[in-house]
C-alpha positions as CSV (number, residue, x, y, z in Angstrom):
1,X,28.8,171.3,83.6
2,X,31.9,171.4,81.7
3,X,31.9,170.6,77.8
4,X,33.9,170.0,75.1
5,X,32.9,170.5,71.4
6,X,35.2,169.1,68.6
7,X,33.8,168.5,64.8
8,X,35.6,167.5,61.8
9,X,38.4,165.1,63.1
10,X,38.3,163.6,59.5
11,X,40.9,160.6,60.0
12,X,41.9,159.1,57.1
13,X,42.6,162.0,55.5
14,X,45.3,162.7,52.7
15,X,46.8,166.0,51.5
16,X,48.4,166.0,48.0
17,X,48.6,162.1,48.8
18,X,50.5,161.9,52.0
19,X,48.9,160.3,54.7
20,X,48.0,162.4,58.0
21,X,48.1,159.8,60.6
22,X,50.6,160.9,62.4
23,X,49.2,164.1,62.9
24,X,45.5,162.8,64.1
25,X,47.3,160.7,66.5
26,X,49.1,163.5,68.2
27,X,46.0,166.0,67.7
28,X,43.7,163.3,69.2
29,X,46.1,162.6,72.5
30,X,46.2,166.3,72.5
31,X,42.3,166.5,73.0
32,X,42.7,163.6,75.6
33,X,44.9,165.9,77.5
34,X,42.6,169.3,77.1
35,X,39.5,166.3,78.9
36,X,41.8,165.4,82.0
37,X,43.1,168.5,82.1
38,X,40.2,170.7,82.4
39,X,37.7,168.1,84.2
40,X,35.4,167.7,81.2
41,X,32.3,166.3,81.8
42,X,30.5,165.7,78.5
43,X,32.3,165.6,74.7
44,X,30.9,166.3,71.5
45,X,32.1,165.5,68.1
46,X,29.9,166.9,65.7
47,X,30.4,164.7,62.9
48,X,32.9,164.1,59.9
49,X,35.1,161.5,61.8
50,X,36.4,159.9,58.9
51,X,37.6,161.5,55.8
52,X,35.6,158.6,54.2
53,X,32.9,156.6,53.9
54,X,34.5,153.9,54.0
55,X,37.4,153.9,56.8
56,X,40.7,151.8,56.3
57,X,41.6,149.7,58.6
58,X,44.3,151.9,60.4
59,X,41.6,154.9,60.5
60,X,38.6,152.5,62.7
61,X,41.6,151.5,64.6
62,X,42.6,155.1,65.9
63,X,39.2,155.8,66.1
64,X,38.4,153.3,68.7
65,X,41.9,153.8,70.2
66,X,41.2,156.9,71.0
67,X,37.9,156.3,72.4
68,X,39.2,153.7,74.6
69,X,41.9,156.3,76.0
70,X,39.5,159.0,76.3
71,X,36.9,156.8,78.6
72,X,39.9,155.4,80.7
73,X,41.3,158.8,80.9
74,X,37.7,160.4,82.1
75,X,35.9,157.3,83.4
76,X,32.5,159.2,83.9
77,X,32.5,161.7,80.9
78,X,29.8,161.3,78.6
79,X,31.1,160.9,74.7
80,X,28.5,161.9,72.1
81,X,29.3,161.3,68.5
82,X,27.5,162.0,65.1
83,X,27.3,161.8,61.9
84,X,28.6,164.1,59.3
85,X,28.7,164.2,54.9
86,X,31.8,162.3,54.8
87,X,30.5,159.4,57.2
88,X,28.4,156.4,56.5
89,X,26.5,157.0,59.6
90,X,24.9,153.8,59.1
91,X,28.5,151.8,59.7
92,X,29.4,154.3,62.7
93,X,26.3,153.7,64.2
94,X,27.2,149.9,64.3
95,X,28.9,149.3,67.6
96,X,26.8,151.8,69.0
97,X,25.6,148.8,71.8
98,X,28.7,148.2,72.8
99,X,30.1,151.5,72.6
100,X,26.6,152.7,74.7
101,X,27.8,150.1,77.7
102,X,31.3,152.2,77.7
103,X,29.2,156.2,77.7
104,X,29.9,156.8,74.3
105,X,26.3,157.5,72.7
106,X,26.9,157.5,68.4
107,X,23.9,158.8,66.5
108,X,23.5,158.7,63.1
109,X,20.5,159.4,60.4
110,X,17.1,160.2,61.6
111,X,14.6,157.4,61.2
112,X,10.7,157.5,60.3
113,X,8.2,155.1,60.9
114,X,5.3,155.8,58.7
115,X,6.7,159.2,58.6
116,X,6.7,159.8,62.0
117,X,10.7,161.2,63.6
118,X,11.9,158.6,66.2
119,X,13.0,162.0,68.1
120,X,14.1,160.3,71.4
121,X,16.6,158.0,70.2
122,X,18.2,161.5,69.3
123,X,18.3,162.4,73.0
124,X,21.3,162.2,75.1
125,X,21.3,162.8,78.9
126,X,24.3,164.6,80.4
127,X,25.2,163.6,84.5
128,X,27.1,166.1,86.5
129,X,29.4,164.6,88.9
130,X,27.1,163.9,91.6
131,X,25.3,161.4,89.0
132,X,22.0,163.5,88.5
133,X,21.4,164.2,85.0
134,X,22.1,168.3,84.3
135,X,21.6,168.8,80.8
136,X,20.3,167.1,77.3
137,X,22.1,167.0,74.1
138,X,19.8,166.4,71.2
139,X,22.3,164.7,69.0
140,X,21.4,165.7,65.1
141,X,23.5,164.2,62.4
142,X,24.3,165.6,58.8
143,X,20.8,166.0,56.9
144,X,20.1,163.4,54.5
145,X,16.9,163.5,51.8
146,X,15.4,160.5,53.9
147,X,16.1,162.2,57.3
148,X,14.2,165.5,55.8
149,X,10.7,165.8,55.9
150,X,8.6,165.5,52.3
151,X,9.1,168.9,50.8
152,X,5.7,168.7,49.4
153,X,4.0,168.8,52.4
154,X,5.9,171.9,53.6
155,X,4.9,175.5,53.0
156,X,7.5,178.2,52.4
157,X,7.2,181.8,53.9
158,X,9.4,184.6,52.7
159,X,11.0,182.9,49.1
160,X,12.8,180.6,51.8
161,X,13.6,177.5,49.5
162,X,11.4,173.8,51.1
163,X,14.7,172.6,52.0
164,X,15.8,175.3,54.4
165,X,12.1,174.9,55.8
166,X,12.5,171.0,55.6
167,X,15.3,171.5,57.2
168,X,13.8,173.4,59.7
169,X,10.9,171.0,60.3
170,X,13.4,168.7,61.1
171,X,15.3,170.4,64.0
172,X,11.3,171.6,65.2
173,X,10.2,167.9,65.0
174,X,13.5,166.6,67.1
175,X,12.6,169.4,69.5
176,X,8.9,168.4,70.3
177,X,9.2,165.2,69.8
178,X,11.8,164.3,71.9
179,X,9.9,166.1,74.8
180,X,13.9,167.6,76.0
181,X,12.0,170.9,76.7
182,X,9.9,169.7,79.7
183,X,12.0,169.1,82.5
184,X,13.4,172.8,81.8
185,X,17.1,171.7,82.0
186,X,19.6,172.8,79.4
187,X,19.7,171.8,76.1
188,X,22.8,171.8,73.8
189,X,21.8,170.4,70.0
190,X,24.1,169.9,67.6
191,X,24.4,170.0,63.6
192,X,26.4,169.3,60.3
193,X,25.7,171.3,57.5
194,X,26.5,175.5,56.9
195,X,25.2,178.2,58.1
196,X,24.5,181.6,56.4
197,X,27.2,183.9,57.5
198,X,29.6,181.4,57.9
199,X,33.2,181.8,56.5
200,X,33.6,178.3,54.7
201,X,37.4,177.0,53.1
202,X,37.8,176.7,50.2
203,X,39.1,172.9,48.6
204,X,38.0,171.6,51.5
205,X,34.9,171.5,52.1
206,X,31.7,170.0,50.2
207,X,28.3,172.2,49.2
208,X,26.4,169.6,51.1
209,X,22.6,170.3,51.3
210,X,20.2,168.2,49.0
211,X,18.3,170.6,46.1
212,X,21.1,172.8,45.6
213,X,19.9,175.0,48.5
214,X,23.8,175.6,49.8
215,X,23.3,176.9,53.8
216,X,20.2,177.5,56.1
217,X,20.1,180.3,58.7
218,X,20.8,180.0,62.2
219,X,16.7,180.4,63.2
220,X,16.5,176.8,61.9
221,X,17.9,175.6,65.6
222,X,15.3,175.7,68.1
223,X,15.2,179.4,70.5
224,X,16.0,177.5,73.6
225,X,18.6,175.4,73.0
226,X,21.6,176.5,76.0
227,X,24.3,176.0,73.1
228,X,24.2,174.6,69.4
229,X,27.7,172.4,68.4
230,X,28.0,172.8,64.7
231,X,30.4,170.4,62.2
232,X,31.1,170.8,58.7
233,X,33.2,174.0,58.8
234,X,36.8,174.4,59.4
235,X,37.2,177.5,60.5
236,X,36.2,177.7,64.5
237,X,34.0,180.5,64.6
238,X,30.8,181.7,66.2
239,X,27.6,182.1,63.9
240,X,25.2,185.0,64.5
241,X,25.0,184.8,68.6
242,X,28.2,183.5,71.0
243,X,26.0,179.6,71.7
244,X,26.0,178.8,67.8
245,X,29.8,177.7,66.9
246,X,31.3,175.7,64.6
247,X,34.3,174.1,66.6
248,X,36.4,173.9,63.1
249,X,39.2,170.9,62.1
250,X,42.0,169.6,64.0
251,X,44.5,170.2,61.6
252,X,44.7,172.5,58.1
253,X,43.0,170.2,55.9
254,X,44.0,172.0,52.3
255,X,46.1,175.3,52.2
256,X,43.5,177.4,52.7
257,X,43.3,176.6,56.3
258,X,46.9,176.6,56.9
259,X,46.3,180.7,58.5
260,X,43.5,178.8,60.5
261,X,44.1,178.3,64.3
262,X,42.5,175.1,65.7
263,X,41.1,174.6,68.4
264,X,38.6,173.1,70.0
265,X,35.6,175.0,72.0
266,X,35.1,174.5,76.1
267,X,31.7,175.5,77.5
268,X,30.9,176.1,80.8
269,X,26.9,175.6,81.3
270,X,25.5,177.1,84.0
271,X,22.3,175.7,85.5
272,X,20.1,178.3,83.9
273,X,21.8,177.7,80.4
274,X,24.3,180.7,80.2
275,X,27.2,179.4,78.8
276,X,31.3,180.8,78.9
277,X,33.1,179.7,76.3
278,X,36.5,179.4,75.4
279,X,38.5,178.5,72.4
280,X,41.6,175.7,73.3
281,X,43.9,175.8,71.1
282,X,45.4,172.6,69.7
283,X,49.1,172.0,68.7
284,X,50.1,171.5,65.3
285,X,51.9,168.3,65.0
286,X,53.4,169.7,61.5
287,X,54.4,172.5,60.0
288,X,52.4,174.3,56.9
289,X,54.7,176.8,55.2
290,X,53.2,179.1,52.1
291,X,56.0,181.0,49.7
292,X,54.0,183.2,47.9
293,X,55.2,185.0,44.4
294,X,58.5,183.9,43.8
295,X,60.9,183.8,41.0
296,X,61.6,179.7,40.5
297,X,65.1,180.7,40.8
298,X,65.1,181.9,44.3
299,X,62.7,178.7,46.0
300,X,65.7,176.8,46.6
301,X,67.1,179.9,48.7
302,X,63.9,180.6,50.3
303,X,63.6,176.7,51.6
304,X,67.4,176.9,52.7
305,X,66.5,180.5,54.6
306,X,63.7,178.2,56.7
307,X,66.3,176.1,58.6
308,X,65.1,172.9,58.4
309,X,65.8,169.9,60.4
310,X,68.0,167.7,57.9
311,X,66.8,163.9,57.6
312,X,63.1,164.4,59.1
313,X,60.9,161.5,58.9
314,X,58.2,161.6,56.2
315,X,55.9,161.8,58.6
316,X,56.9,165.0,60.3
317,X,58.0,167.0,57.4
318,X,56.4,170.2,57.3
319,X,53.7,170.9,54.0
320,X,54.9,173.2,51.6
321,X,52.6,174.8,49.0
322,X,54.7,176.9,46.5
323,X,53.4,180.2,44.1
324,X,55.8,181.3,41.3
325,X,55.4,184.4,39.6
326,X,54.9,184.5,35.8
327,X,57.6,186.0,35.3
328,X,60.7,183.9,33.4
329,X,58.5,180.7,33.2
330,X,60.0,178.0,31.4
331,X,57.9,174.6,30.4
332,X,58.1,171.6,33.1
333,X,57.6,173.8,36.1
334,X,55.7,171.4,38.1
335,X,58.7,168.5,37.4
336,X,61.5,171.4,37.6
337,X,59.8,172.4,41.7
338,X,59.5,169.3,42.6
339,X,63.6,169.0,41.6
340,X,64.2,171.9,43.7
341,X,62.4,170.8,47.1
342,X,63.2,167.1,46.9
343,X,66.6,168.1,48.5
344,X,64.7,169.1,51.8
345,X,62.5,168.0,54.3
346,X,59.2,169.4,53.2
347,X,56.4,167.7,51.6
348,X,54.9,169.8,48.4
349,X,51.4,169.8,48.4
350,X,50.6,172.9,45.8
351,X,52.0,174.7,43.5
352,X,50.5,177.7,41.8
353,X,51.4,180.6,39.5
354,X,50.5,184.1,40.5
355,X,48.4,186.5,38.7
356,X,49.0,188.7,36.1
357,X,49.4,192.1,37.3
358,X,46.2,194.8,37.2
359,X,45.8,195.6,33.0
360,X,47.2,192.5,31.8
361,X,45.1,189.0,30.7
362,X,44.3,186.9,34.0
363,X,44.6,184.4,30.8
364,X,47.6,185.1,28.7
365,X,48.0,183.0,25.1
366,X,50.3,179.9,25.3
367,X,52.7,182.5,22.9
368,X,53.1,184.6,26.5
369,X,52.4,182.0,29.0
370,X,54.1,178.5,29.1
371,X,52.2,175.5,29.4
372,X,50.7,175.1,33.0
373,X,49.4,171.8,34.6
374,X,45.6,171.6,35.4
375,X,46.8,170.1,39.0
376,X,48.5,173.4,39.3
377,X,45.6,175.6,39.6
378,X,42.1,175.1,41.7
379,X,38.8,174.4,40.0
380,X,37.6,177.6,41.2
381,X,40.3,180.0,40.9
382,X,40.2,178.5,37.1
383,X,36.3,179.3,36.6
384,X,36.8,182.8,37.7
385,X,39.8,183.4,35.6
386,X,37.8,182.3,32.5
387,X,34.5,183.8,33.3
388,X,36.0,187.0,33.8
389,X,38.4,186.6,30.5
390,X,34.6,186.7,28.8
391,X,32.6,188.3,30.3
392,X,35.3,191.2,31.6
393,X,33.4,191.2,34.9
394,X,34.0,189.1,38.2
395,X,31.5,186.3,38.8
396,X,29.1,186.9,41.4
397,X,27.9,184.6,44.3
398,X,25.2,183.3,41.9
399,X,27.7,182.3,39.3
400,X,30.3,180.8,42.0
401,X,27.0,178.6,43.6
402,X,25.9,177.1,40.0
403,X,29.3,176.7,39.8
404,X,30.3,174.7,43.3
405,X,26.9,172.5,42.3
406,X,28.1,171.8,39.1
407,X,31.3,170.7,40.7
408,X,29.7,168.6,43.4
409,X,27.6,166.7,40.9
410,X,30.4,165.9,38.8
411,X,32.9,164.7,42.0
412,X,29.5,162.2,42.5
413,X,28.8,160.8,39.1
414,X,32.5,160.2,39.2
């Protein structure tokens, strides 16, 4: 069998406030193309569909555009869809009936009855194209509290915190109870959450797991599984062994991913469960440009030097995100920039001042160092500037996890 894995589509989504709809649609046909193309038989999104929890209008309707041209497009490929952080999985499971009658199969939280796992609703066969069925996916969406097993019932081995073993218990108990293991076929399982060992993005990205436990390692996913489809992580990248992959985003979705390139991951299962894999790459609609450590008096040179295409359409105007040196600051830099690139066809969508250089203050007095915006700098490149200023020593990964849970509690009481 031939599959596709794709995670993190995140429509709806907006980067320094301009909309990226145009990009999703040309992404999404793109992925159409990569399904007819290569003879897919099964897809997998792996959750984060929308941006938000609550989709606009224009979002659900390129959602269900696009599964309508993917199943005319591929009339017998099976769709599997779940849930991820940023998705009420309760309102994507909605249409699931209808959406079932077309072979697309949306699973959302797990459900207990008197604290038993409904496993098999979780339990998606795949047909090859003679019509028997080949392989299983055991569809697992993002984590919730009520999806996890009671951590008091659970007992910890090696210091490993009762989530990462509730989380455990979870995949174990979709496993079993779900019976996938006994007709011996493969078995590809999916998941939304992080990994240990995973390169995550920063700004993008939410610390998602309940109890401030921040990843889980790869032993949580059952030995047998043929291939395990992972969301929640931008980057595409394998974790641990070559069958546990993240598939990444579609497009950069902050500036740290702008050096990211997307793709999306083709498997070819073998009977036995070996898998080949391959990384598709996917186009980028628009253009993300980064001019690092410049004087404010040469960005207007540097944007003329990039030949742009005069009179673009919003839309397709490439992202710029902009970082002036120190040096020569005057007050109003953010309003003075956003002078300078209004008379091109970009988009700005950062702007950040460099660091001092090695044996000066990260943190210089406002007698040194004009006034800066707070949007101008990131939450985390602030906390390490200060905590080093004090403590005259980098944070460590300690620091920077109190630090992201701290953040995450506040983005939620807000």
């Amino acid at each position: 069998m031939r599959l596709l894995h794709t995670a993190d589509w995140h429509i709806g989504q907006t980067l320094a406030g301009f909309a990226r709809h145009h990009e999703h649609e040309n992404v999404l046909a793109a992925i159409e193309n990569i399904c007819v193309e290569r003879e897919v038989d099964a897809l997998i999104v792996a959750g984060d569909i929308f941006d938000h929890q609550n989709p606009s209008g224009a979002s659900q309707q390129l959602y269900y555009r696009t599964l309508l041209a993917l199943r005319r497009a591929c009339p017998r490929m099976t769709i599997t869809i779940t849930a991820g952080n940023h998705d009420a999985a309760g309102r994507l499971e909605a249409p699931a009936a209808i959406l079932g009658e077309l072979g697309v199969h949306v699973v959302g939280n797990a459900r207990r009855i008197d604290g038993r796992l409904n496993a098999r609703r979780h339990l998606v066969p795949l047909h090859a194209r003679g019509g028997e069925v080949a392989a299983h996916v055991l569809a697992v969406s993002y984590p919730t509290p009520a999806c996890l097993p009671p951590f008091g019932s659970l007992a910890t081995e090696n210091g490993m915190s009762s989530i990462v073993e509730a989380t455990r218990t979870l995949y174990s108990e979709m496993w079993e109870g779900s019976g996938v293991w006994r007709d011996g076929l493969p078995v590809i399982v999916t998941g939304h959450l992080h990994v240990l060992g995973a390169i995550e993005s920063e700004g993008a990205e939410r610390r998602i797991l309940v109890g401030g436990q921040h990843a889980v390692p790869a032993t949580i996913f059952p030995e047998d599984a043929a291939y395990v489809a992972l969301g929640h992580l931008h980057k595409a990248q394998r974790v641990g062994t070559e069958h546990i992959r993240y598939s990444g985003s579609l497009v950069p979705l902050s500036a740290t991913e702008a050096p990211y390139a997307h793709s999306v991951t083709l498997v070819n299962l073998d009977g036995d469960g070996t898998c080949e894999i391959e990384e598709v790459p996917l186009p980028r609609p628009v253009g993300f440009i980064r001019l690092p450590h410049l004087r404010l008096g040469d960005l207007g040179d540097h944007l003329k030097g990039l030949d742009l295409e005069p009179g673009l359409p919003a839309e397709r105007q490439p992202f710029v995100q902009v970082q002036i040196s120190r040096e020569g600051l005057e007050p109003g830099l953010h309003a003075r920039i956003e002078e300078i690139v209004s008379e091109f066809s970009v988009r700005l969508v950062g702007v950040s001042v460099a660091k001092a250089e090695p044996g000066g203050s990260k943190l210089a007095s406002q007698t040194t160092t004009p006034t800066v915006h707070l949007k101008e700098l990131q939450p985390l490149e602030m906390f390490r500037e200060a905590f080093e200023e004090k403590h005259s020593v980098a944070p460590g990964e300690t620091h920077e996890r109190v630090f992201h849970e701290v953040l995450a509690a506040a983005a939620t009481e807000e």
